[in-house]
C-alpha positions as CSV (number, residue, x, y, z in Angstrom):
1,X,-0.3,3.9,-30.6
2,X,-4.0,2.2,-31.4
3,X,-7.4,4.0,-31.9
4,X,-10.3,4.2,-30.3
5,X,-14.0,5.6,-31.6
6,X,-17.3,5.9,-31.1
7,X,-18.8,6.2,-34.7
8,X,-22.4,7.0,-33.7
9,X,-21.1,9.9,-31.3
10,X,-18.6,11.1,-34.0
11,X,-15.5,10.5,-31.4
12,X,-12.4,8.9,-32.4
13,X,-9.2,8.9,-30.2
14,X,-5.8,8.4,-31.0
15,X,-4.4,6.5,-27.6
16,X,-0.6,6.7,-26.8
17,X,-0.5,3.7,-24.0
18,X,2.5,5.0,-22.1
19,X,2.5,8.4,-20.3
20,X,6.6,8.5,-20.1
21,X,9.0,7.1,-21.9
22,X,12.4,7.2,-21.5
23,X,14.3,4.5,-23.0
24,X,13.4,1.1,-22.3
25,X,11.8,2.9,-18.5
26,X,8.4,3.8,-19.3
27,X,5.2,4.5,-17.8
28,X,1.9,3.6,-18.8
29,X,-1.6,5.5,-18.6
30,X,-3.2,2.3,-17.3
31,X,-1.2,2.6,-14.3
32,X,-1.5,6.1,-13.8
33,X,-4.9,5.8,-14.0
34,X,-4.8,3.0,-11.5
35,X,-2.8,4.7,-9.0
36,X,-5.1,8.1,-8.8
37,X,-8.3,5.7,-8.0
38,X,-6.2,4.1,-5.5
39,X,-5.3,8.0,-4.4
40,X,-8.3,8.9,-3.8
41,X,-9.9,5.8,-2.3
42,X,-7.2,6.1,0.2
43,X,-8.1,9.9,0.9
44,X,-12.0,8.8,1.5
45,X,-10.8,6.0,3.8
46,X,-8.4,8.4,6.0
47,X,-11.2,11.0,6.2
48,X,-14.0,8.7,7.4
49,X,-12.0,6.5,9.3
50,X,-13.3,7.6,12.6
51,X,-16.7,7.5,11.2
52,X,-16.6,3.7,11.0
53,X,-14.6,3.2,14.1
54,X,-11.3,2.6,12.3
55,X,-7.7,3.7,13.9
56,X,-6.3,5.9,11.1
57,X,-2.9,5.2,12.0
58,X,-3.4,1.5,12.5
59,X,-5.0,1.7,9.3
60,X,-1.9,2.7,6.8
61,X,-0.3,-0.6,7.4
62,X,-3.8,-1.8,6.4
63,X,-3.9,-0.1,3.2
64,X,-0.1,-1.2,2.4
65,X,-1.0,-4.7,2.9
66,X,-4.1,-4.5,0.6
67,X,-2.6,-3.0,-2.1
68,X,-0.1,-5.9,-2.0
69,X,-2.5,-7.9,-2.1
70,X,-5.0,-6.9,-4.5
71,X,-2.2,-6.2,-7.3
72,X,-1.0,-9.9,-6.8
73,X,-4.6,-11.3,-6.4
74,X,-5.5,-9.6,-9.8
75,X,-3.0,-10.7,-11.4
76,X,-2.8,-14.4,-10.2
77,X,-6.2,-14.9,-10.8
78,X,-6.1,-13.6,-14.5
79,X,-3.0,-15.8,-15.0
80,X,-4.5,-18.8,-13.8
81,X,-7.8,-18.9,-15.5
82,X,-5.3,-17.8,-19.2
83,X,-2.8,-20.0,-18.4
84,X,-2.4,-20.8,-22.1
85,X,-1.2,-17.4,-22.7
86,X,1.5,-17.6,-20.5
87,X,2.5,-21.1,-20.2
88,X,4.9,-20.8,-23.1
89,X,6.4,-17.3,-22.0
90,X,6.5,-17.3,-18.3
91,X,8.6,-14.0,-18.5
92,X,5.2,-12.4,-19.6
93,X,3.6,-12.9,-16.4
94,X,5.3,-9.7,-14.9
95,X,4.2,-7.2,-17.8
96,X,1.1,-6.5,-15.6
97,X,1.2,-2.5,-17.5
98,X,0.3,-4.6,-20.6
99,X,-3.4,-5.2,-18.8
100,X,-4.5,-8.4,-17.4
101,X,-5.6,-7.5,-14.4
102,X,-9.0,-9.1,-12.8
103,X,-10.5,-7.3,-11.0
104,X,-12.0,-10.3,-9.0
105,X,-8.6,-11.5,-8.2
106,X,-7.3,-7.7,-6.7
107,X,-10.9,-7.7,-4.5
108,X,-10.1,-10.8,-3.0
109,X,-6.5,-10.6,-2.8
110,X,-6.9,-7.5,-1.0
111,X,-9.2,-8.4,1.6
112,X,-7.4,-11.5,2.3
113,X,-4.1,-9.7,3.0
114,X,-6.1,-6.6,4.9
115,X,-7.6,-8.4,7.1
116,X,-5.0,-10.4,7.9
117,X,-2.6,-7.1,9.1
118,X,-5.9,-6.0,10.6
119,X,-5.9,-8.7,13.0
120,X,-2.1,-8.4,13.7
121,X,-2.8,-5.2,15.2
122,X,-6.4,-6.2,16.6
123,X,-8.5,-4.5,14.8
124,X,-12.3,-4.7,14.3
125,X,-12.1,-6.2,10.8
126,X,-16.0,-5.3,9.5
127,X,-15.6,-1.9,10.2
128,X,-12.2,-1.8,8.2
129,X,-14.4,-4.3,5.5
130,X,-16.9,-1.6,5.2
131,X,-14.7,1.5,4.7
132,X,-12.1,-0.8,1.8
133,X,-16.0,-1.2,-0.1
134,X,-16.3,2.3,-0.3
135,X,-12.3,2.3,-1.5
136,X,-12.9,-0.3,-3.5
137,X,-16.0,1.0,-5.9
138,X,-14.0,4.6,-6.0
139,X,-10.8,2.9,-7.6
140,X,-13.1,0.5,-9.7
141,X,-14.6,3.4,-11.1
142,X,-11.9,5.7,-11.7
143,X,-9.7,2.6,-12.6
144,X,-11.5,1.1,-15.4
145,X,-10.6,3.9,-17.5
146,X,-7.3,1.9,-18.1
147,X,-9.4,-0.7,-19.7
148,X,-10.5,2.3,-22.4
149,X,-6.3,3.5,-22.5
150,X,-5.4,-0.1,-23.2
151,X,-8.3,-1.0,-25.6
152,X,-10.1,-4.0,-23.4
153,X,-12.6,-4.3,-21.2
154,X,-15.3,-4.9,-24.8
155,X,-18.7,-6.8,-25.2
156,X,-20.0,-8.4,-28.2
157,X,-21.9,-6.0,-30.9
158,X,-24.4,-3.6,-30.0
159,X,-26.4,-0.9,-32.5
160,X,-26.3,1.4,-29.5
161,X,-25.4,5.1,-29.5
162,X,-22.2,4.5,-27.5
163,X,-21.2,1.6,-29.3
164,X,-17.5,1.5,-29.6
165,X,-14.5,-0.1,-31.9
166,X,-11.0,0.4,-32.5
167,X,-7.5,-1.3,-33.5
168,X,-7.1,-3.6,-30.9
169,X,-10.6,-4.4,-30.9
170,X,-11.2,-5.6,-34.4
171,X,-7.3,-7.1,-33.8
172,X,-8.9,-9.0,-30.7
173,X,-12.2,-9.9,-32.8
174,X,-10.2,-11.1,-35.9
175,X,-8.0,-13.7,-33.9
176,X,-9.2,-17.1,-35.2
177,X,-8.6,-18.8,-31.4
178,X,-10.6,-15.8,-30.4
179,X,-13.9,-16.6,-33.1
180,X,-13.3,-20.1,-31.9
181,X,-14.0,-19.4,-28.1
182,X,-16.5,-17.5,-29.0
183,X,-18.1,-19.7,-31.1
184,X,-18.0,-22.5,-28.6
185,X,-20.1,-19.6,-26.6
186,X,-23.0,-19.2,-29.3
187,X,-22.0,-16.0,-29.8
188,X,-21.1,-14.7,-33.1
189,X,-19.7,-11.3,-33.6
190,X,-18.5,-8.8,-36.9
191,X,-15.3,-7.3,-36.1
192,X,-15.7,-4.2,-37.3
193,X,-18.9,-3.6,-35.9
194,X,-19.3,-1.4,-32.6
195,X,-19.4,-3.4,-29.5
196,X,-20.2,-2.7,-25.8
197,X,-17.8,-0.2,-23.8
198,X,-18.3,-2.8,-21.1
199,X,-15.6,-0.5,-18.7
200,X,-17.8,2.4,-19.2
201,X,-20.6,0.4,-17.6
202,X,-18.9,-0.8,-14.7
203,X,-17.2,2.7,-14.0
204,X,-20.6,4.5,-13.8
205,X,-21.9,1.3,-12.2
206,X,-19.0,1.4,-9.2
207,X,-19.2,5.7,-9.0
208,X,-23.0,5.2,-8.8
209,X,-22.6,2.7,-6.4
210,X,-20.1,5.0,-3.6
211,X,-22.4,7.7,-4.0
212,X,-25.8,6.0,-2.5
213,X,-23.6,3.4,-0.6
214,X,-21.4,7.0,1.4
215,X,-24.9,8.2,1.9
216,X,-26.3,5.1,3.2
217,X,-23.2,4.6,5.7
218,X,-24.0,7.9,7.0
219,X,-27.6,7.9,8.0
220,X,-28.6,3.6,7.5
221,X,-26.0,1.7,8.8
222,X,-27.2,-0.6,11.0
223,X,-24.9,-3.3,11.7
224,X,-20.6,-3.6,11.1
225,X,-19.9,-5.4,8.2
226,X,-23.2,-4.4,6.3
227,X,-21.6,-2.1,3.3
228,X,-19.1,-4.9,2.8
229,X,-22.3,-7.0,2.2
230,X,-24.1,-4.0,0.0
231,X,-20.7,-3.7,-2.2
232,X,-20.3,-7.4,-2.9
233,X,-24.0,-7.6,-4.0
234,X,-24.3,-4.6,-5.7
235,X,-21.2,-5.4,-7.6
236,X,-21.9,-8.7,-8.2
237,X,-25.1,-7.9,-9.7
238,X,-23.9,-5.7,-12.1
239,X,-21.0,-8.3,-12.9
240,X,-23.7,-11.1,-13.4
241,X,-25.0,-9.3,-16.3
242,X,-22.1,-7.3,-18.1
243,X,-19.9,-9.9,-18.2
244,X,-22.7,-11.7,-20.2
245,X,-21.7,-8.9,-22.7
246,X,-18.0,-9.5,-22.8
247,X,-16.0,-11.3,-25.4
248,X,-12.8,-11.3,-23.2
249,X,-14.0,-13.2,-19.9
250,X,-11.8,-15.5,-18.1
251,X,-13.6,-19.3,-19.2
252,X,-13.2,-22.6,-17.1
253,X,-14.7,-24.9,-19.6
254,X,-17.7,-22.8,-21.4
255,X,-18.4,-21.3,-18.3
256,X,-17.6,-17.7,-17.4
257,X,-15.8,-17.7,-14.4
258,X,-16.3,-13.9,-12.9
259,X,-19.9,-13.9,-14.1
260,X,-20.6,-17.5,-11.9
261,X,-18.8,-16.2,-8.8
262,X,-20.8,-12.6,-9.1
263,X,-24.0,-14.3,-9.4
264,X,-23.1,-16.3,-6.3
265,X,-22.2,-13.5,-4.0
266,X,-25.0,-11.4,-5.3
267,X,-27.5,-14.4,-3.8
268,X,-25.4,-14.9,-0.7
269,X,-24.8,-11.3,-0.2
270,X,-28.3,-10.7,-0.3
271,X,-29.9,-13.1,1.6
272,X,-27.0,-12.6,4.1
273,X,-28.1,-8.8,4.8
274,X,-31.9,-9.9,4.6
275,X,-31.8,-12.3,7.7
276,X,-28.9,-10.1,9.8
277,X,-31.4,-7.2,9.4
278,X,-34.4,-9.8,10.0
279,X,-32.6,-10.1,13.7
280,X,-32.3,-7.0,14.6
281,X,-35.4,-6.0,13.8
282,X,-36.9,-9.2,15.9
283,X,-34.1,-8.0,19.3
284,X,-36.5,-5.2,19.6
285,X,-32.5,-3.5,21.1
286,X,-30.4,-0.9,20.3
287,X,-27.3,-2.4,21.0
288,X,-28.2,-5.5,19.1
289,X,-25.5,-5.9,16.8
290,X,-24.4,-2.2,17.4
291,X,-21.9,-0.4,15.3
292,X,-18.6,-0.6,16.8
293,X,-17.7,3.1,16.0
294,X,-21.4,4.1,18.1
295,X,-20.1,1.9,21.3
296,X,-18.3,3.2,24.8
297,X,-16.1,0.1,24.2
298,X,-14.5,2.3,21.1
299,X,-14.4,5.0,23.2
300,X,-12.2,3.3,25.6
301,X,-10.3,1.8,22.9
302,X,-9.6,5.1,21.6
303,X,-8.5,6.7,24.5
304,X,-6.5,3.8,25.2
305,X,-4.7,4.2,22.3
306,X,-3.9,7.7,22.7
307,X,-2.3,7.3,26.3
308,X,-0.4,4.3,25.0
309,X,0.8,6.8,22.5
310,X,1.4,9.4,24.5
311,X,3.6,7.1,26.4
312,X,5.4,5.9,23.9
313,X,6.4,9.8,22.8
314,X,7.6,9.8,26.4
315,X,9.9,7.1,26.2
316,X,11.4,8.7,23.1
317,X,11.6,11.6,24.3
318,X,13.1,9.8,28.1
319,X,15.6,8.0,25.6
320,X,16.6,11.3,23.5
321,X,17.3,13.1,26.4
322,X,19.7,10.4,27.9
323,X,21.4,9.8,24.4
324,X,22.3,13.9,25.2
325,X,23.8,13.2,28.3
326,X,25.9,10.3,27.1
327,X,26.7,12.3,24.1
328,X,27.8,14.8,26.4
329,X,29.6,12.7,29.1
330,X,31.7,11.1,26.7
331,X,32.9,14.5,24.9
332,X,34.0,15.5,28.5
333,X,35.9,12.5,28.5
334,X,37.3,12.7,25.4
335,X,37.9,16.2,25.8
336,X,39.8,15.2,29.5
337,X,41.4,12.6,27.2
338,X,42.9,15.0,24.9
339,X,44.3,17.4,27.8
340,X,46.2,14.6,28.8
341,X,47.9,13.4,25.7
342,X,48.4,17.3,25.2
343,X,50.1,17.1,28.9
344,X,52.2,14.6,28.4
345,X,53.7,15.6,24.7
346,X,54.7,18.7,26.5
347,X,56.6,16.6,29.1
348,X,58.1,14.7,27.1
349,X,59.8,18.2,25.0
350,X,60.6,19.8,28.2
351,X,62.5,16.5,29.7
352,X,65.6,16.4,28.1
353,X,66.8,19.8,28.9
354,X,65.9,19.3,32.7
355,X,68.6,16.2,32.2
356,X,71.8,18.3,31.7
357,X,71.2,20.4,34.6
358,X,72.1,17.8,37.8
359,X,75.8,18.0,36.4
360,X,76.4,21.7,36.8
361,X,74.8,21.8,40.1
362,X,77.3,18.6,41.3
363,X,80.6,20.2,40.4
364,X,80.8,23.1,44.0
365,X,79.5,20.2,45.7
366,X,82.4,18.2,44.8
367,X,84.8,21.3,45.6
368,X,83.6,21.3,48.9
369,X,84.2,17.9,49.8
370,X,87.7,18.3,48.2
371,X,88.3,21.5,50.5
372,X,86.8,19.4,53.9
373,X,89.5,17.0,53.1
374,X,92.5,19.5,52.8
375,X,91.4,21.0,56.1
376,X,91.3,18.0,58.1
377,X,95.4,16.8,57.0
378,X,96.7,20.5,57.9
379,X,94.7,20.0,61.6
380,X,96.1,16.6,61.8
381,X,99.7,17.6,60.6
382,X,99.6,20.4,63.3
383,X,98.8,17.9,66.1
């Protein structure tokens, strides 16, 4: 149990980190509130699937894979870049419900991994990048939440409204390895001051993002992969400047590693979408670049699909049908089999009273061969 306030807005909460317990089984709100932003960025992605030109069905294994992924990107990435944490207590690695979790690391993680099952079943992979952007900014949103359950996710201080502090913050903040990194930073903070709710940025940030981002994919999109390259830079730009706030980033040397590789993408990202939409502008075509979803070739692919489905049922059905016959030929067979044993055990108890009978029936054919002989010595005695 650890608190939680907001002293200018007069809110204090008193946070109990696991949702169930039951003995040493428990689960935690952080991954609760992981899995319903997962949920529900699944449920957008199955609904507008079609929309980006994205086989629904093909899709699930695409989702599987990604969620693979991004839990053991995130992960990975945080251990790596706090490797002094865990080097002495390896064990700790797997307590991923105890936070440390970058988000970073799950992004590219999942991506990696999705794409890769996307090209096993030969997929468009921009379309599928642009509908997991969407995903992604719903469960970044919702998901950061778990930063407030678990107490992290904090900037330095702020005199702000929403400026907030708690148990684990002023814990954090007291830890003299802590003031030391932070000092080797320039930055100098009061412990029990209020600090930045840095999740509570990024979660408005992400939701704010997926709505103008839905909207633009409904009316603007011009070219496959293009929300992919809106998501990266309009998360990396946010990035670039909250984790300027933070007192927990990930460091390699004194430099912040998530707020280096946002800035980065946000540049790349955005000077990427400036030339691709540069071009088609210049092609003076409509199919320049076309969205897949928009072309006869999905069409075709489409119905494609569904006959090569439609077989498929076919041969299951084909191969049901003859596993009834067989079913039923051999239960004749049996059955057949069964007469016969039946047959035969009732030969066998009628047999031995069918064996006595030959020696009654010999005895007046003995008599008459005794009574043949008799006759023929009288005839020869009278001659």
């Amino acid at each position: 149990m650890h608190t939680v306030s907001f002293p200018k807005l007069g809110l204090e909460f008193n946070i109990n980190p696991n949702a169930l317990q039951i003995g040493s089984f428990r689960i935690t709100w952080y991954g609760v509130i992981i899995a319903v932003g997962i949920l529900l960025a699944m449920l957008m992605a199955f609904r507008n699937a079609k929309r980006f030109g994205v086989n629904a069905d093909k899709l699930v294994d695409v989702v599987l894979g990604g969620l693979i992924g991004g839990v053991v990107g995130a992960r990975l990435y945080y251990v790596i870049f706090s490797w002094d944490q865990y080097k002495d207590n390896l064990s700790a690695i797997w307590h991923t419900w105890e936070g440390g979790m970058a988000i970073y690391g799950g992004v590219i993680g999942a991506f990696l991994v999705g794409m890769i099952v996307a090209r096993c079943h030969k997929m468009r992979v921009l379309p599928v990048l642009d509908l997991a952007s969407l995903g992604f900014l719903i469960g970044q949103g919702i998901g950061r939440w778990g930063n407030f359950v678990n107490g992290e996710a904090f900037g330095c201080n702020t005199d702000l409204p929403w400026g907030m502090t708690g148990t684990r913050i002023v814990s954090y903040l007291s830890d003299t390895d802590n003031i030391a990194t932070l000092t080797s930073l320039g930055v100098s903070v009061d412990p029990n001051a209020p600090v930045h709710p840095c999740f509570l940025y990024e979660s408005i940030w992400c939701l704010l993002g997926f709505v103008l981002l839905y909207l633009y994919s409904k009316k603007h999109r011009r070219f496959d992969g293009e929300i992919f390259l809106m998501y990266l830079g309009w998360y990396g730009f946010e990035r670039m400047i909250v984790e300027g706030l933070r007192t927990d980033s990930l460091l390699i040397g004194k430099i912040r590693v998530s707020q280096l590789l946002a800035g980065l993408l946000f540049v790349a990202c955005l000077i990427a979408w400036l030339v691709i939409r540069g071009k088609i502008r210049a092609a003076h075509d409509d199919n320049y670049l076309r969205c897949y979803a928009l072309t006869e070739q999905y069409q075709k692919d489409e119905e494609d699909y569904a006959a090569y489905q439609a077989l498929r049922a076919d041969k299951v059905k084909w191969k049901e049908e003859k596993a009834c016959i067989r079913a039923e030929k051999q239960a004749k067979k049996e059955a057949k089999k069964e007469a016969a044993k039946a047959k035969k055990a009732e030969a066998q108890e009628t047999q031995p009273e069918e064996s006595t009978q030959p020696e009654k029936v010999d005895e007046p054919a003995k008599t008459s061969v005794s009574e043949e002989s008799e006759t023929e010595q009288q005839e020869n005695t009278n001659q």
